[in-house]
C-alpha positions as CSV (number, residue, x, y, z in Angstrom):
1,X,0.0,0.0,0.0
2,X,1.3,3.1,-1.0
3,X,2.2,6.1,1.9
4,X,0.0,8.6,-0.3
5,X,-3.6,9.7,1.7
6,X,-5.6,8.8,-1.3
7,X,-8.9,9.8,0.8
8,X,-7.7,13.6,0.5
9,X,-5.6,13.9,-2.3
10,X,-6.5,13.6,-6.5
11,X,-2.9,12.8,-6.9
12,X,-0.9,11.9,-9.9
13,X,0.0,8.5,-10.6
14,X,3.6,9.1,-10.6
15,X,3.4,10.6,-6.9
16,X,1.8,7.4,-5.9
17,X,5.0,5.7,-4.3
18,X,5.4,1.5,-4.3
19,X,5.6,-0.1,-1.3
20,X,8.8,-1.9,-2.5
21,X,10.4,1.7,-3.0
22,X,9.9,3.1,0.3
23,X,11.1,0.0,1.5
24,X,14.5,-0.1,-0.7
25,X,15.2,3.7,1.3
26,X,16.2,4.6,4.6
27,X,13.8,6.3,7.1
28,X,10.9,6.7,4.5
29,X,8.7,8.4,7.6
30,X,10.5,11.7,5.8
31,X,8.4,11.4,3.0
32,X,5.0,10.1,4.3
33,X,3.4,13.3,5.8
34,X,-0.1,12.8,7.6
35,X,2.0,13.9,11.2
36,X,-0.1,15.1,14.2
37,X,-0.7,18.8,13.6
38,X,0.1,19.0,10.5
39,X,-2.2,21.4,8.5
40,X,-4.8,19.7,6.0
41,X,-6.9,22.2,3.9
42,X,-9.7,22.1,1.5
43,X,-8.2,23.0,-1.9
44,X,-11.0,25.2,-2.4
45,X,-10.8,27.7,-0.4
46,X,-7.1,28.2,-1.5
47,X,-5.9,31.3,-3.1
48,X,-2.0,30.7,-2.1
49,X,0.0,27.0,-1.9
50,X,3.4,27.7,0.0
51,X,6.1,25.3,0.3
52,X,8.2,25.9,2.6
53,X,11.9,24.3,2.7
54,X,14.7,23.5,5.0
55,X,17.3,22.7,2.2
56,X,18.1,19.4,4.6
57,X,17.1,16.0,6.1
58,X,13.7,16.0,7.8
59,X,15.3,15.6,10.9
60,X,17.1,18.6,10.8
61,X,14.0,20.7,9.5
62,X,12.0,19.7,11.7
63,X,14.3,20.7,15.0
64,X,13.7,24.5,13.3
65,X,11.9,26.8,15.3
66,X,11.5,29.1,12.2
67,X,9.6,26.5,10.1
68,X,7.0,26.2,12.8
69,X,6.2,29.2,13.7
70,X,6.1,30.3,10.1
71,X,4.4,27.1,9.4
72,X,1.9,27.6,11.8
73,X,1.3,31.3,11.3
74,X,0.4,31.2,7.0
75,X,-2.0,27.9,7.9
76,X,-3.7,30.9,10.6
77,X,-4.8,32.3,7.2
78,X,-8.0,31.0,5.4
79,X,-6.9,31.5,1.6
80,X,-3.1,30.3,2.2
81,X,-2.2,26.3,2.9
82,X,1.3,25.8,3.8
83,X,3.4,22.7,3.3
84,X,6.8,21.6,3.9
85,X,9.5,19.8,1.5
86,X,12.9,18.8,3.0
87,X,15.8,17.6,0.9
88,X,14.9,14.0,-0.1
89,X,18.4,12.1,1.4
90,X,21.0,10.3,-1.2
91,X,18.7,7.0,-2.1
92,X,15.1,8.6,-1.7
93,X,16.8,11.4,-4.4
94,X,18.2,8.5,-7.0
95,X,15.4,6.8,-7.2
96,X,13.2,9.9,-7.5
97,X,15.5,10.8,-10.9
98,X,15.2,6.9,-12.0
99,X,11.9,6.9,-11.5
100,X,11.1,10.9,-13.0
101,X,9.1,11.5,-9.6
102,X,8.9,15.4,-9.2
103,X,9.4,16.5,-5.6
104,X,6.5,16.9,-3.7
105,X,5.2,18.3,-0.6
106,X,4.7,16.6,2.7
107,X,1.0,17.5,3.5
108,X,-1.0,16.9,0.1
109,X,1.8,14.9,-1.9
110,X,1.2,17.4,-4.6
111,X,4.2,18.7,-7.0
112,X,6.4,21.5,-5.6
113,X,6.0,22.8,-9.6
114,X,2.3,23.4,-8.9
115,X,3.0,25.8,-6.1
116,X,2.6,29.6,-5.9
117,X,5.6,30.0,-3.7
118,X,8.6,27.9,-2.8
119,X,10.5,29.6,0.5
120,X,13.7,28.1,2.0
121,X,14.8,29.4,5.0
122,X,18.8,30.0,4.6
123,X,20.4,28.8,8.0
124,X,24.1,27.4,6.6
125,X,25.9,28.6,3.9
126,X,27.1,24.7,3.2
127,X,23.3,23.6,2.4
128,X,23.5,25.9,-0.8
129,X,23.7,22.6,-3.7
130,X,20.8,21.2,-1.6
131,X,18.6,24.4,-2.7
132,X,19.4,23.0,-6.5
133,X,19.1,19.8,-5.5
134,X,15.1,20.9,-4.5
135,X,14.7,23.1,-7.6
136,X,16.2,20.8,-9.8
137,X,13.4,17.9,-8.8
138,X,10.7,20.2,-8.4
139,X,11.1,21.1,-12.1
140,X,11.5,24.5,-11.5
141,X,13.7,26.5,-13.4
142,X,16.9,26.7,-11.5
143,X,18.0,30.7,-12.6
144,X,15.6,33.1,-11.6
145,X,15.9,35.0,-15.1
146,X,14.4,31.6,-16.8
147,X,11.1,31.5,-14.9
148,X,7.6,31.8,-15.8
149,X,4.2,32.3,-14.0
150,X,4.3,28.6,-14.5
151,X,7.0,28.1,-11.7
152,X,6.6,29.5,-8.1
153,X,8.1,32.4,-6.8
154,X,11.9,31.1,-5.0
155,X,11.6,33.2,-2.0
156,X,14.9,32.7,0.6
157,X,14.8,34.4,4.3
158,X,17.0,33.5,7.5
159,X,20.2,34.4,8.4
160,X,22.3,33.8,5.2
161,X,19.7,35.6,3.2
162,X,21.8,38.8,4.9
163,X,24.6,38.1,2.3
164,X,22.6,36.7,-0.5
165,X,24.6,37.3,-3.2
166,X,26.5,33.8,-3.7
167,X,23.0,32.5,-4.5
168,X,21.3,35.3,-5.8
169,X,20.3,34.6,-9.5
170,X,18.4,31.5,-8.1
171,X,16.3,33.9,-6.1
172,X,13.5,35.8,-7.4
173,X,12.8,37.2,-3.7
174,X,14.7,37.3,-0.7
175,X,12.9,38.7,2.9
176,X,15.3,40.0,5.0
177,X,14.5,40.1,8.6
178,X,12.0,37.9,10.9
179,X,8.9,36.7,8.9
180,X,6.0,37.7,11.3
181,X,5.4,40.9,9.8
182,X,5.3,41.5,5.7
183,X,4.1,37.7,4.8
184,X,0.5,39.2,4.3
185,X,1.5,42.3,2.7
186,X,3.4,40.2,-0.2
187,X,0.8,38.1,-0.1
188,X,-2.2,40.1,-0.8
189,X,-0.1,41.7,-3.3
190,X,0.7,38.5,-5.0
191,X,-3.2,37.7,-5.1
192,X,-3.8,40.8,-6.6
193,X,-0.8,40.6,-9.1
194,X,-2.2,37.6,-10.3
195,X,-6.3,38.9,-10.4
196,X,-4.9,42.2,-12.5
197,X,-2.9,40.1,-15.0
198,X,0.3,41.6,-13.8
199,X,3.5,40.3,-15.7
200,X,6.0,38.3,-13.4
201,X,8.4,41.2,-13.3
202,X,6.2,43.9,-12.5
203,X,5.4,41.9,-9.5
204,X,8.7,41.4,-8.4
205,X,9.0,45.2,-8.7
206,X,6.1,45.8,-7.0
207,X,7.9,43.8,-4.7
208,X,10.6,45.7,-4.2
209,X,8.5,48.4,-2.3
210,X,7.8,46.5,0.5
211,X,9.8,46.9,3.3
212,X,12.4,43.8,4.0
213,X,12.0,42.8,0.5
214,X,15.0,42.5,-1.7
215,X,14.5,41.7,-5.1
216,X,18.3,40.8,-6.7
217,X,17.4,40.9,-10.2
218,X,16.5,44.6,-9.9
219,X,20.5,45.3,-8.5
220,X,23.3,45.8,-11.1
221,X,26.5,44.6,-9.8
222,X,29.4,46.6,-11.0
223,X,33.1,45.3,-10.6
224,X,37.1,47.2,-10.2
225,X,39.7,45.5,-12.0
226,X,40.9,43.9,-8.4
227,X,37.7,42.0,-8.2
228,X,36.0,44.4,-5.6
229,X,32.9,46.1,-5.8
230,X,32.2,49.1,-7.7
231,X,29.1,49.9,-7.1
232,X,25.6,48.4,-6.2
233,X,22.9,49.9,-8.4
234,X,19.0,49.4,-8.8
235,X,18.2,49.0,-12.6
236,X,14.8,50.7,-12.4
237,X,13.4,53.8,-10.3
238,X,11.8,53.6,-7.4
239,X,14.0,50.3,-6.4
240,X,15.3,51.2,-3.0
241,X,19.0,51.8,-2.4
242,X,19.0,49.8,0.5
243,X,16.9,46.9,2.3
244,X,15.7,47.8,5.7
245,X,15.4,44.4,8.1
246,X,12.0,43.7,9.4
247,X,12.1,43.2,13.2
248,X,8.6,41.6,15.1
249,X,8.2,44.6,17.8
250,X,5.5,43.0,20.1
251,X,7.3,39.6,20.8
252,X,4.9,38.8,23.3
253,X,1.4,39.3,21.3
254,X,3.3,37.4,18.4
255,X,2.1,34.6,16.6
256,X,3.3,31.6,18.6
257,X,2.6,27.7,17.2
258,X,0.8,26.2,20.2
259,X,0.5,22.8,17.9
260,X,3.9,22.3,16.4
261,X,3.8,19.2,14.1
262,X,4.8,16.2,15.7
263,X,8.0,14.2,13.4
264,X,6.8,10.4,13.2
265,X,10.8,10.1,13.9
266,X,13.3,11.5,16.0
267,X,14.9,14.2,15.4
268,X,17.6,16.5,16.3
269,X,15.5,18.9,18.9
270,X,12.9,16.6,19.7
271,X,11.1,18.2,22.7
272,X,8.7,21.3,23.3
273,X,10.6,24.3,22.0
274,X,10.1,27.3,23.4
275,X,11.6,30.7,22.7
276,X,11.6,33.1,25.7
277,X,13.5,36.1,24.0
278,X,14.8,36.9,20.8
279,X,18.3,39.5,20.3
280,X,21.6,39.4,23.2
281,X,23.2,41.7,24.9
282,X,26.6,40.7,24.6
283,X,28.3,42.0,22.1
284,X,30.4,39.1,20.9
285,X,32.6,40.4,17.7
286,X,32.6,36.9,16.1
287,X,28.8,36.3,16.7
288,X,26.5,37.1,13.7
289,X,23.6,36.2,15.1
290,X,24.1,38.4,18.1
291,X,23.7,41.4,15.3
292,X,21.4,40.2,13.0
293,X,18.8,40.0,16.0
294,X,19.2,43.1,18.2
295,X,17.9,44.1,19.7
296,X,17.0,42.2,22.5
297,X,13.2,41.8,23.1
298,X,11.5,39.6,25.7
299,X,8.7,37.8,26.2
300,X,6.6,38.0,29.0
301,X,7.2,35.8,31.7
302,X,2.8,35.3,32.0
303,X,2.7,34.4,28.8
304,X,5.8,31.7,28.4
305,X,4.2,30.0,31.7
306,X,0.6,29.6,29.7
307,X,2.5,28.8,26.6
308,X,4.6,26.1,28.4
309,X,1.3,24.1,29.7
310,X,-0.2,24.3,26.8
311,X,2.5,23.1,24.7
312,X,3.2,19.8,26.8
313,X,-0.5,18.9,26.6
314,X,-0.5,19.1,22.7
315,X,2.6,17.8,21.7
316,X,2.7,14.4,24.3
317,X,6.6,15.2,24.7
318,X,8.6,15.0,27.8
319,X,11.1,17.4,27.6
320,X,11.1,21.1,27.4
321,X,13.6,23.6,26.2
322,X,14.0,27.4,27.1
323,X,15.1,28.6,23.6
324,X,17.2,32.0,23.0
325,X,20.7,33.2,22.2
326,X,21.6,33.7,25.9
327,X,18.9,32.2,28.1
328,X,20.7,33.2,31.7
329,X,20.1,36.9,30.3
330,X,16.1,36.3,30.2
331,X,15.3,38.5,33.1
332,X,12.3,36.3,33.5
333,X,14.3,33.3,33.8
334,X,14.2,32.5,38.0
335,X,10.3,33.1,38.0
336,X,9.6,31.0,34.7
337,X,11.9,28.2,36.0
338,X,10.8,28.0,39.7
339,X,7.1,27.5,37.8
340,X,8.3,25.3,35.5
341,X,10.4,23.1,38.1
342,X,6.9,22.8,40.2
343,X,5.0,21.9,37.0
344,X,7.3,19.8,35.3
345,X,8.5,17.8,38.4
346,X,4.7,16.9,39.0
347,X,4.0,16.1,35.5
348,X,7.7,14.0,34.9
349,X,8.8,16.8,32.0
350,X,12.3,17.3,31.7
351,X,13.7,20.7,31.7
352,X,16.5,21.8,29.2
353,X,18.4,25.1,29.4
354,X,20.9,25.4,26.6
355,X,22.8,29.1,26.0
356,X,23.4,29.6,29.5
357,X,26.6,31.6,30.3
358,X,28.8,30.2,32.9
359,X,29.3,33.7,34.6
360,X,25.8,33.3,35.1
361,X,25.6,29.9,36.5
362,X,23.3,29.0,39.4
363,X,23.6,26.1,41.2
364,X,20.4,26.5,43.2
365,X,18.2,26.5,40.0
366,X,20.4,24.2,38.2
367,X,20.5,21.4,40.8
368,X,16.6,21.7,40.6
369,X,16.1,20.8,36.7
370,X,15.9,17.0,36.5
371,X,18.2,15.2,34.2
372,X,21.1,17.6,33.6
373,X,23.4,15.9,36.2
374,X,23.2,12.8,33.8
375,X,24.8,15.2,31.0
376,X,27.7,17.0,30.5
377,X,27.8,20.9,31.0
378,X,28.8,22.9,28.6
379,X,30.9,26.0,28.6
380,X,31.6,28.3,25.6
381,X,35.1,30.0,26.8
382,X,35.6,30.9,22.9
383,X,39.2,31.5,23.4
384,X,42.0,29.9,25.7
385,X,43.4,33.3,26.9
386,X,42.1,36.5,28.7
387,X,43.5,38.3,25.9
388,X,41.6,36.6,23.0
389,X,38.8,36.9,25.0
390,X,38.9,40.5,25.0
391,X,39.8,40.5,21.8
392,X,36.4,39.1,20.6
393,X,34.6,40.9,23.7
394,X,33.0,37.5,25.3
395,X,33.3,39.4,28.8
396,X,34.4,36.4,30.0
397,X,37.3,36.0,32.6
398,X,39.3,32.9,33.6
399,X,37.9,33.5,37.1
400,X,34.9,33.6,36.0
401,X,35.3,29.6,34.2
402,X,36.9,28.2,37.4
403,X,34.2,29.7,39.5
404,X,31.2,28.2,37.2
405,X,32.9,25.3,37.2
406,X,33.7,24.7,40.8
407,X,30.1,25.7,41.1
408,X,29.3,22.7,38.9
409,X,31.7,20.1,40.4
410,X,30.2,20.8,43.8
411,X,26.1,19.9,42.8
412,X,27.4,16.6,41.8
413,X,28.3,17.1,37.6
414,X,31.8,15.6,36.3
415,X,31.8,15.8,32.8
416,X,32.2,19.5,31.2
417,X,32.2,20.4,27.1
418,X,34.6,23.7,26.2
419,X,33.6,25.3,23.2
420,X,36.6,27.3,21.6
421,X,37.5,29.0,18.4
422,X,41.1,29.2,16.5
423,X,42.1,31.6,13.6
424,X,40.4,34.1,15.6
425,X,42.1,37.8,14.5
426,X,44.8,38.3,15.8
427,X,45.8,35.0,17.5
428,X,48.8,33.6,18.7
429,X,50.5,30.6,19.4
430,X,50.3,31.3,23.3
431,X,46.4,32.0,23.0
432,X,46.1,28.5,21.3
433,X,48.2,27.0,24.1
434,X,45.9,28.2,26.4
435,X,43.4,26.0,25.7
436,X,45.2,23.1,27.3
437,X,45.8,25.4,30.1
438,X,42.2,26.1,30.8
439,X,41.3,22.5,30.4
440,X,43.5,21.4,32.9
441,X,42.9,24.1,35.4
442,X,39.1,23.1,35.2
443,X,40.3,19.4,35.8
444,X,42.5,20.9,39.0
445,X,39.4,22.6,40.4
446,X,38.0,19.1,40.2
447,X,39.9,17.1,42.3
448,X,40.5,19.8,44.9
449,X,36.7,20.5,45.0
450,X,35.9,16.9,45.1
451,X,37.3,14.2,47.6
452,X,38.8,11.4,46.0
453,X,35.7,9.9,49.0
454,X,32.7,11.2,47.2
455,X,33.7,10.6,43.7
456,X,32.1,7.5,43.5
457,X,34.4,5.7,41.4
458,X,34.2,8.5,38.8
459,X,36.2,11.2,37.6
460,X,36.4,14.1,35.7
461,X,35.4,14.0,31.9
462,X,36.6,17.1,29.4
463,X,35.9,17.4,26.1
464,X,37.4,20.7,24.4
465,X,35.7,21.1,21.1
466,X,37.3,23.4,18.2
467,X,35.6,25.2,15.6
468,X,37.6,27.0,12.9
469,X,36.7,30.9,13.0
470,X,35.0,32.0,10.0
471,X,34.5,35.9,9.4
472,X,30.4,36.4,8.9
473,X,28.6,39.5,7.3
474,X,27.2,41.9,10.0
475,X,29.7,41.2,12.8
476,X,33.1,43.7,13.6
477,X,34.8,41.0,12.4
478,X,33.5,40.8,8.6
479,X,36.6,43.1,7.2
480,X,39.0,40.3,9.0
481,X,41.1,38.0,7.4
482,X,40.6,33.9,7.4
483,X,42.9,31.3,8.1
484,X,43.6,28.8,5.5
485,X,43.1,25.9,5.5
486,X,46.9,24.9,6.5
487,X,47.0,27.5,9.4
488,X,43.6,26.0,10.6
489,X,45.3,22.2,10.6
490,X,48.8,23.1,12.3
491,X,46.7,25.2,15.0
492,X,44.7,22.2,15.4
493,X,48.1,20.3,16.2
494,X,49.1,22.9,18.3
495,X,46.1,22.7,20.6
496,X,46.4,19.3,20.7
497,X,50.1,18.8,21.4
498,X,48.9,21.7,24.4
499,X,46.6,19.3,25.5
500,X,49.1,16.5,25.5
501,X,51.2,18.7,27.8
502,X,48.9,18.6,30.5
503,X,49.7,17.0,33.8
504,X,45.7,15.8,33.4
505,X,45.5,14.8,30.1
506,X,44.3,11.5,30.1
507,X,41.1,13.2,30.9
508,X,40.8,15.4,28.5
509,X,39.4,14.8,25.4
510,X,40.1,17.3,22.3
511,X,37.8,17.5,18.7
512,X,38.0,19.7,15.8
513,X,36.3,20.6,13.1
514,X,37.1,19.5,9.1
515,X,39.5,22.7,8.0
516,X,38.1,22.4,4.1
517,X,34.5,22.8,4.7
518,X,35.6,25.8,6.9
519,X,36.9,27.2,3.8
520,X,34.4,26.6,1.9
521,X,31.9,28.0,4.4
522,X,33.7,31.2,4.4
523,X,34.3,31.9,0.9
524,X,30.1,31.8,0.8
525,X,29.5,33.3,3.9
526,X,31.3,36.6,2.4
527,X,31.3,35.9,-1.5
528,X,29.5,37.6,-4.4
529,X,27.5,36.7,-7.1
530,X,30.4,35.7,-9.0
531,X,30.0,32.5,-7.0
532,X,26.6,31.4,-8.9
533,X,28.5,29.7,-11.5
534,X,30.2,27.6,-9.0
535,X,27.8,26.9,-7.7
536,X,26.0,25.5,-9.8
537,X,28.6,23.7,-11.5
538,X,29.3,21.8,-8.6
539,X,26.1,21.0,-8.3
540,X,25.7,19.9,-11.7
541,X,28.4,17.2,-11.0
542,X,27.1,16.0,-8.0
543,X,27.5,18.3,-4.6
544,X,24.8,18.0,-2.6
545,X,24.8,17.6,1.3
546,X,28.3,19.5,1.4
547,X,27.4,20.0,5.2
548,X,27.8,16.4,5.8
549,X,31.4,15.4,5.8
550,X,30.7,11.5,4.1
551,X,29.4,13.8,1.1
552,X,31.5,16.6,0.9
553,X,33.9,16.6,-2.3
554,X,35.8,20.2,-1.4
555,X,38.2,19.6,-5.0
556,X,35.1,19.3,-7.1
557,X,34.7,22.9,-5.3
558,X,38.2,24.2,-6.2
559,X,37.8,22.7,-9.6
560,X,35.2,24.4,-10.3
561,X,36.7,27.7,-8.6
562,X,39.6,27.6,-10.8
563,X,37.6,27.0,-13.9
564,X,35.4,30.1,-13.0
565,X,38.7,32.3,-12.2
566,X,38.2,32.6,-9.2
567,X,40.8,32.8,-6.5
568,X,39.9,31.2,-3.0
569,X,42.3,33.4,-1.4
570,X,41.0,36.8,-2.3
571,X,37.6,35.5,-0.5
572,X,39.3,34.2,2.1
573,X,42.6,35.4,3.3
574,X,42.0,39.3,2.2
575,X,41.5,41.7,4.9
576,X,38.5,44.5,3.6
577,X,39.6,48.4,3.8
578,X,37.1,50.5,5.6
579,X,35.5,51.9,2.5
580,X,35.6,48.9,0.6
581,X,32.0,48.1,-0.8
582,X,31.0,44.8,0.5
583,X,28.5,42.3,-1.4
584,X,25.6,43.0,1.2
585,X,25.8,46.5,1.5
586,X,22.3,46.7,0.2
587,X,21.2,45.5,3.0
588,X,20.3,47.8,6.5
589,X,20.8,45.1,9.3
590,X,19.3,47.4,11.8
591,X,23.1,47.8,13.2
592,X,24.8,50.2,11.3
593,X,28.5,49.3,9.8
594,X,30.0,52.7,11.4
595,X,29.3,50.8,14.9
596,X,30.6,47.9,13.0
597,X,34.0,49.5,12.4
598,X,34.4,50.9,15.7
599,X,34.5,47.7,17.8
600,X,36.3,46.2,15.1
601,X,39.2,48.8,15.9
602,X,38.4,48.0,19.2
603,X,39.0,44.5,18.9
604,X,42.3,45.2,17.5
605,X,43.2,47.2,20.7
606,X,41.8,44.0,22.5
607,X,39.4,46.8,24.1
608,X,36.4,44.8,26.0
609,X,33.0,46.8,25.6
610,X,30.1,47.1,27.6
611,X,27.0,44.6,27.0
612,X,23.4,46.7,26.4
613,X,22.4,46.7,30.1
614,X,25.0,48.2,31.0
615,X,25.8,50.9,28.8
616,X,24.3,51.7,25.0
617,X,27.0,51.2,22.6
618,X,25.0,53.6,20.0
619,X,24.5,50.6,17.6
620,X,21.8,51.6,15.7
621,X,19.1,49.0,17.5
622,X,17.2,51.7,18.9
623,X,15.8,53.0,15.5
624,X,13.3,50.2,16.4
625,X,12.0,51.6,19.2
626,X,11.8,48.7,21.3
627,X,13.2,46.2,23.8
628,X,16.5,46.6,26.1
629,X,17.3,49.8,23.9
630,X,14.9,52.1,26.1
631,X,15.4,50.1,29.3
632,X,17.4,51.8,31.7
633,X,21.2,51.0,32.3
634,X,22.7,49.7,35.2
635,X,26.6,50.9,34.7
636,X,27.8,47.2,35.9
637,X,27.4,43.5,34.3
């Protein structure tokens, strides 16, 4: 018997999948739709079909926050159904080729092609093939320039859609900023677009003059002989200079899915998700997101405590996660976790609390959550000196990590994850040596904290975790140079040889993280549209899934590089001037690159600057008029 709901769906034949096919794939519940909560409409009372896509495996969709509150919001509307499409995996994508099986959508197993719009949200520069991959089966014509009213409108959003130049010819619409407040504006406009007989590209122009939409055809792209930017220029009038981000004002009052769709599988964040703030006030130079977001805007602490009860009874799940960029900053947190210990403890809910600093740490609330002491705790030191702490201005002190941690040894936990960072600006061989130094202090603190008596036959467990640094749009740190890929693998050995040093390093554990699809990740996190044609080469012989390591072929990407003439190096290893004009400088962030440049210079000076309750920087957040921008400052962290 075939997955397909026959009873409400007039599907094609093709669509109508054999029993010995999904049994010849791996996990075929990614395909099968029908999950709890999932939205099922009446065809018609339809004006709009959106397919929304995470260019990925289900289970890595289906962890995002994004989809479902989008999801959940566009199904609020009578005359719009929303579906979802994930990247069909390696065998489920062969035999859909062998077969000539268009990609379809989850819900109603219709074709993608039939759709009025096809949105991806952009959350890793390394998922870019997959987003031809999704095109390419959906039958929809892969450049932007080659489509018709026949194909739907490719609209991107999320966090790469800030630089969305690399993949901009594949776009005809990109919405820059957080989705809760133009989706009805550009879609009534696309209703009446279609009523009036408009042609394709007046709509996209029409488009254009809604705020947070940026349409890349209507940009001309002018080059220097070195390869920089000349200019960026609208081709028509009335095209705005520059995209504004869209920012949700009221978080509280906004839309919140209170019946996320339940995955018939596990997957990556499976538990109640539930977002308590949105923005940080931290600063960090190497954090995009920390930009893209401000500023910070909370919920209220009522409303996450209805939101929570109502959430575990229509889900069924047994965890629950406080979701933000820095959830020890929610000012809300004591109050919403002394309820949620009393409600949670009665009803046998777990409790997680990811993103909490360890400056921050409580051991009262903490020792309160069940479950954590059977996991490890994780710290995010970034750096493995006080100077290249400064340097990227993580406000974080060495005394601070011993503290935290002795806090943590003495509630009962003994295994600890560091999180830290090389090729940062600036770095030296001391500050990677560090590392080992840290780790071992921590193990120190210990086995002076704890008797060798109350161990209970165990001991301390460290796991130091590198990532390679890469330089992202919207941060102080976008002018900075990159590492290569040779200075990311000998600081790798020098961290590890650091570790080997230590007097306790049999219990310490060290990881790092694949030095070529670093590269690659920064050459697209700050590339132009040059990088199209690579793109899609690659794809053309066979990238797809670059963000898993099994399927990554980085020379196929160099190939392809060279053949284009394009130099990795002048992408990567370049430092930008000041008034250099840089691929997304279309784009207003909502922090303004003058602010930018400043604590970029002060980074350089290793200068540590004040988080927003302290003191306002004068980022440019408060244009909003909203959130900690007109809260008053307190002078002290």
């Amino acid at each position: 018997m075939s997955f397909i709901n026959l009873s409400r769906c007039n599907l094609n034949e093709k669509l109508a999948l054999s029993d010995e096919i999904l049994l010849s794939i791996s996990k075929p519940e990614r395909y099968i739709g029908g999950e709890v909560n999932s939205a099922v409409k009446d065809l018609s009372d339809i004006k709009i079909r959106f397919a929304f896509c995470f260019p990925d495996v289900y289970e890595i969709g289906m962890s995002h926050l994004g989809i479902q509150i989008l999801y959940g919001l566009f199904n609020e509307y009578e005359d719009v159904w929303c579906e979802r499409v994930f990247s069909p995996w390696s065998d489920m994508d062969s035999i859909m080729r062998e077969n000539d099986i268009p990609l379809f959508a989850l819900e109603s197993q219709d074709p993608i092609k039939g759709f009025d719009f096809l949105g991806f949200t952009l959350q890793y520069e390394m998922c870019y093939t997959n987003i031809l991959q999704v095109l390419d089966l959906s039958g929809v014509a892969i450049y932007s320039k080659d489509r018709t009213w026949d194909d739907p409108i490719v609209i991107g959003g999320g966090p790469c859609s800030y630089n969305p130049e690399p993949i901009a010819d594949f776009f005809d619409l990109f919405y820059i900023g957080e989705g809760e407040t133009k989706y009805r504006e550009l879609f009534d406009l696309y209703e009446k677009a279609k009523y009036e007989g408009l042609s394709r590209e007046e709509f996209l122009f029409q488009c254009s003059q809604i705020n947070g939409i940026y349409v890349p055809s209507l940009y001309d792209i002018s080059y220097k002989e070195d390869g920089t930017i000349k200019a960026i220029t609208p081709v028509r009038e009335g095209v705005p200079s520059v995209v504004k981000k869209e920012l949700c004002l009221d978080l509280t009052n906004a839309y919140y899915p209170m019946k996320p769709v339940m995955p018939f599988i596990r997957v990556t964040q499976d538990r109640v998700v539930m977002e308590v703030m949105r923005g940080c006030i931290r600063g960090c130079r190497f954090c995009q997101a920390g930009q893209l977001y401000r500023p910070l805007r909370e919920r209220d602490v009522k409303k996450l405590k209805e939101y929570a009860i109502t959430l575990l009874k229509n889900t069924g799940y047994e965890e629950i996660s406080l979701s933000s960029l820095s959830t020890s900053d929610y000012t809300g947190l004591n109050e919403l976790l002394e309820f949620l210990i009393d409600y949670c403890n009665e009803h046998k809910v777990n409790i997680s609390l990811p993103s909490l600093r360890i400056d921050a740490f409580s051991l009262d609330v903490m020792s309160k959550v069940q479950d954590v002491k059977k996991s490890s705790l994780t710290f995010a030191p970034e750096a493995g000196s006080q100077r290249m702490r400064n340097v990227i201005n993580k406000g974080l002190t060495e005394e601070d990590i011993l503290r935290g941690a002795h806090e943590a040894f003495v509630g009962g936990w003994n295994k600890v994850k560091l999180y830290f960072m090389l090729g940062l600006p600036g770095e030296t061989p001391e500050d990677i040596e560090g590392i080992g130094d840290i780790a071992n202090k921590i193990a120190v603190e210990y086995f002076e904290t704890v008797p060798k008596e109350k161990r209970n036959g165990r001991t301390i467990e460290i796991v130091a975790s590198t990532s390679f640094f890469v330089p992202k749009p919207f941060t102080p740190f976008q002018w900075a140079s990159m590492n290569t890929k040779e200075e990311f693998l000998d600081k790798a050995s020098i961290t590890r040889k650091g570790i080997m040093a230590q007097l306790n390093q049999k219990h310490i554990k060290y990881n790092w993280h694949e030095a070529d699809a670093s590269m690659l990740e920064g050459i697209l996190a700050r590339g132009d549209r040059k990088l199209s044609t690579v793109i899609y080469n690659v794809y053309k012989r066979g990238c797809i899934f670059d963000a898993w390591s099994e399927h990554f072929k980085n020379d196929i990407w160099l190939e392809e590089m060279e053949k284009a003439s394009l130099d990795p190096m002048f992408y990567v290893k370049r430092e930008r001037t000041k008034d250099e004009i840089l691929p997304w400088d279309m784009i207003d962030c909502g922090v303004s690159k003058e602010f930018l440049w400043r604590e970029w210079e002060n980074s350089k000076k290793g200068v540590v600057s004040p988080n927003c309750r302290q003191s306002c920087m004068g980022c440019g957040g408060a244009n909003y008029g909203v959130g900690i921008c007109f809260q008053p400052k307190t002078g002290v962290n």
